[in-house]
N, C-alpha and C positions, 0 to 999 in steps of 0.2 A: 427893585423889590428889596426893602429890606431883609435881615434875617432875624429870624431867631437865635439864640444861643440855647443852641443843644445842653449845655453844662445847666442849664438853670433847670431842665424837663425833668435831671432824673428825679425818681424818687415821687413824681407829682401824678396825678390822673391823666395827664394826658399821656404819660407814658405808661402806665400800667392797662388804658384801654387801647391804646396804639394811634391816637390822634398824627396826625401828620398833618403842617402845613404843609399846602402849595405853593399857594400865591398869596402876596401878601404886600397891596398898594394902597393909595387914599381911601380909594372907591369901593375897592372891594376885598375880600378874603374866601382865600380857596382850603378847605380841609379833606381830608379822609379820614376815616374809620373803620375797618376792619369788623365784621360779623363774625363774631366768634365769643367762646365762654366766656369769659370777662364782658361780655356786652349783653347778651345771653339774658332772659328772664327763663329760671325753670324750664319751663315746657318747650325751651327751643326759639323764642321769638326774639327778634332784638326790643331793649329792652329801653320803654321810655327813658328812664333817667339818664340811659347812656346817650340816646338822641338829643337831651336838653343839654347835658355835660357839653356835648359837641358845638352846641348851639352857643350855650354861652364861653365854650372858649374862643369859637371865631369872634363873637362882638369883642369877648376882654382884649384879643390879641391885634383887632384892627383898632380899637382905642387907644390903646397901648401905642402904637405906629403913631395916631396921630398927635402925641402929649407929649410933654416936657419929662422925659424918663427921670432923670435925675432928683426932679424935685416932685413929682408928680406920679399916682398910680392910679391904676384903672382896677376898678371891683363891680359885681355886678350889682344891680337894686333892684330889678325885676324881672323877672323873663316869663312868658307861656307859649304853652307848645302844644298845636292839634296833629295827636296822629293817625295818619290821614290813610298808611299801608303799613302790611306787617313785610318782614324781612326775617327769614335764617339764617343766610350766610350770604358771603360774598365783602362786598365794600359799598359803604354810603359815602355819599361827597354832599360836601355842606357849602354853600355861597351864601355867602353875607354881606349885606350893602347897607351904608348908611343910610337912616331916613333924617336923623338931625346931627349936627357937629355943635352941639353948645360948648358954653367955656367948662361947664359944671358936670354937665350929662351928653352921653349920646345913644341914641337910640337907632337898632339894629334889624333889619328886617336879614333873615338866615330861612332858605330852604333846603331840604337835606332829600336827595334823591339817589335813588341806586344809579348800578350801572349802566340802566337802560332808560335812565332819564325819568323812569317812575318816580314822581313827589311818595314820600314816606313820610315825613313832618313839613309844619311850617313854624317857625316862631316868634318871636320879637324880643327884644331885649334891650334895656335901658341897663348901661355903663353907667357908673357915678364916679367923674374924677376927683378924686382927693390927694391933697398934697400931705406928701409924705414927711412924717416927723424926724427932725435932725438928730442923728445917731449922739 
C-alpha cells in the first residue's frame, strides 16, 4: 500500500473534516470520515457536500497512486452523488474502485456506507490527469 504524506494534509479539507485513509492499492481505496460538526448540516444530518468531499478525495487519491507524481496531478472534472440514507453521528467509510484507468482521465465508482454496512451515498467521479507545469 502505498502512503500518503501526512505533511501535505495539513491545513487542506481532508484534515479539517477528518478524512483518513485506509487502504490505498491499484484497485481500490478505503476512507473514513467522522460524523460530527464540521460534517454536520444545521439540523444535525451529515451533510451532502461532506459525503461528495469524501467521495471525491478517494478517487483524487487513488488517481494520484496510479500517475506519474512528479510530472503528473490528479484534479477532479466531474463527480455526482445520490444520497440514498441520512446519518448523525458515528463514522462513514468510503470504497472506491476504478471503472476506467485512461492515460487522460479516470473514472471512480466510490460507495460510502456507515458502520453497519448501511449504503448512505453512491457516487462516480471522473479524475482529469494533467501534467503539472515546471516550476
Amino acid at each position: 500500500m502505498a502512503a500518503v504524506d501526512r505533511t501535505q494534509l495539513e491545513g487542506t479539507m481532508m484534515q479539517a473534516l477528518g478524512i483518513e485513509i485506509l487502504e490505498l492499492t491499484p484497485e481500490r481505496v478505503v476512507a473514513t470520515m467522522p460524523v460530527h460538526p464540521a460534517t454536520r448540516q444545521p439540523i444535525g444530518l451529515l451533510h451532502g457536500g461532506a459525503s461528495v468531499a469524501l467521495a471525491e478525495t478517494v478517487a483524487s487519491v487513488g488517481t494520484w497512486n496510479l500517475i506519474d507524481q512528479e510530472n503528473q496531478a490528479a484534479v477532479g472534472l466531474e463527480i455526482n452523488a445520490n444520497h440514498v440514507s441520512s446519518k448523525r453521528d458515528g463514522l462513514v467509510r468510503a470504497v472506491g474502485t476504478p471503472l476506467h484507468k485512461g492515460r487522460t482521465t479516470m473514472v471512480w465508482d466510490i460507495r460510502i456506507t456507515d458502520e453497519d454496512g448501511k449504503l448512505i451515498c453512491v457516487s462516480r467521479c471522473t479524475i482529469a490527469i494533467v501534467n503539472r507545469k515546471a516550476d
